[in-house]
N, C-alpha and C positions, 0 to 999 in steps of 0.2 A: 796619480796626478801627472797631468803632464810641465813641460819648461815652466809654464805661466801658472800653475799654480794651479790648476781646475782639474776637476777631477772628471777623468773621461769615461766613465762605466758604472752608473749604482750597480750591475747587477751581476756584473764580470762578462766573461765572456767565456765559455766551455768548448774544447775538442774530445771528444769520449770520455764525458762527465770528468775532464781533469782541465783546472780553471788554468787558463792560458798568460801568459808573464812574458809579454814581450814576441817576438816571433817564431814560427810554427810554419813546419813545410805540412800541406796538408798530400794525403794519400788516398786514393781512389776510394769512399765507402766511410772516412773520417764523417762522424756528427757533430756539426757545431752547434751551439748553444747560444744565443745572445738576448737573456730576459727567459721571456714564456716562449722564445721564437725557436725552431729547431729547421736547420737546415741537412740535407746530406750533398756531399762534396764528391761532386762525377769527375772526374778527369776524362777530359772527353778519348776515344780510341784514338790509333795512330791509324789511318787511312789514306786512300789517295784524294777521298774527298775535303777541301776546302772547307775550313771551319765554317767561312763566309758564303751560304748560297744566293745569287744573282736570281730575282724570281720577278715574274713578272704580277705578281700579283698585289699591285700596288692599289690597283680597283676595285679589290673586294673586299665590302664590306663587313666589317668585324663583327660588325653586332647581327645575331640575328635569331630567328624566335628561339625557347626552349626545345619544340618541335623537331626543326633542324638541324636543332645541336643534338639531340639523340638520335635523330635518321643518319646525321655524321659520322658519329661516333662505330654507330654499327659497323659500316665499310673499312673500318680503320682499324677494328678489333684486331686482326688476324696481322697485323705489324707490329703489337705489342715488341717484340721482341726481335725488333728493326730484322725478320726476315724479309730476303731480299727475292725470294719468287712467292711469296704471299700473294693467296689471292683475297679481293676482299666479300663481302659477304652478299649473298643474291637478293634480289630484291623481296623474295617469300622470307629469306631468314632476317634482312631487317624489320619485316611486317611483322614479325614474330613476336621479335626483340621488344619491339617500341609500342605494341600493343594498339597499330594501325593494319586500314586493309594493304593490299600490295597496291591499287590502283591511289590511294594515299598519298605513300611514298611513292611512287611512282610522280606522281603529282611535285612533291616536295624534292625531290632528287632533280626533275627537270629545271625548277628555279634556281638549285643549288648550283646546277652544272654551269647554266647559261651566268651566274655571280662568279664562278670560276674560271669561266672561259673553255669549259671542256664540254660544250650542248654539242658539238661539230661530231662527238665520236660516237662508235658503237655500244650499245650500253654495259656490256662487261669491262671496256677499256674507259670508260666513263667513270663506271664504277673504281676503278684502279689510281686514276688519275686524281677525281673529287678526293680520293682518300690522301693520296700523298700531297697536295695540294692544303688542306685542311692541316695536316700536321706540318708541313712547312713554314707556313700561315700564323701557327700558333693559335689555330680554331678550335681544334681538337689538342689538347695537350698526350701523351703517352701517358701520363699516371692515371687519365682518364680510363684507358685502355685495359 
């Protein structure tokens, strides 16, 4: 309960299944519990990059078909594991993937590019850009991945 008298938790609240009693430093990989809810606790890396990225993609539109979101996903496979010369995946091995022809996606990759603002490039650097763009974005999530 807290000062006023109310009780702040029917259901506690858990750090590696041990119910928590006041405050808790949590540590990279710690699971929290609150309810049926389970969370894992990232401490983001120490880097040179800025927690905060400045992105211009204030234009593109979040919502967009199922379709797109699995043509997405494909290109973005190969950063699963934030490599930084990844490349992403060819337009035969998304067609593969998402069970379309390559002239398809092909098709779908060009609307995605020109919604991202990257239709102006080559299509391997297309392809490179759509993918970190998307995970930027928060279109494609990494657990996706």
């Amino acid at each position: 309960m807290d000062a006023g008298g109310r009780r702040l938790s029917a259901n506690g609240s858990y750090v590696n299944d041990q119910r928590v009693h006041g405050r808790r430093r949590l540590r990279d990989g710690d699971v929290l519990r609150f309810g049926r809810t389970t969370v894992v606790f990232r401490r983001p890396r120490d880097t040179d990059t800025p927690t905060t990225v400045h992105s211009d993609l204030g234009a593109v539109p979040l919502r967009i078909t199922d379709t797109q979101h699995r043509i997405l996903v494909a290109p973005c496979r190969p950063f699963k594991e934030r490599a930084e010369f990844a490349t992403p995946a060819t337009n035969d091995e998304i067609a593969r993937e998402v069970y379309l022809s390559v002239d398809a996606v092909k098709k779908h990759l060009r609307v995605l590019s020109a919604r991202f603002g990257v239709g102006q490039l080559r299509p391997q650097e297309k392809r490179l850009r759509l993918a970190e763009r998307a995970l930027e974005a928060g279109v494609v999530a990494r657990s996706e991945l």
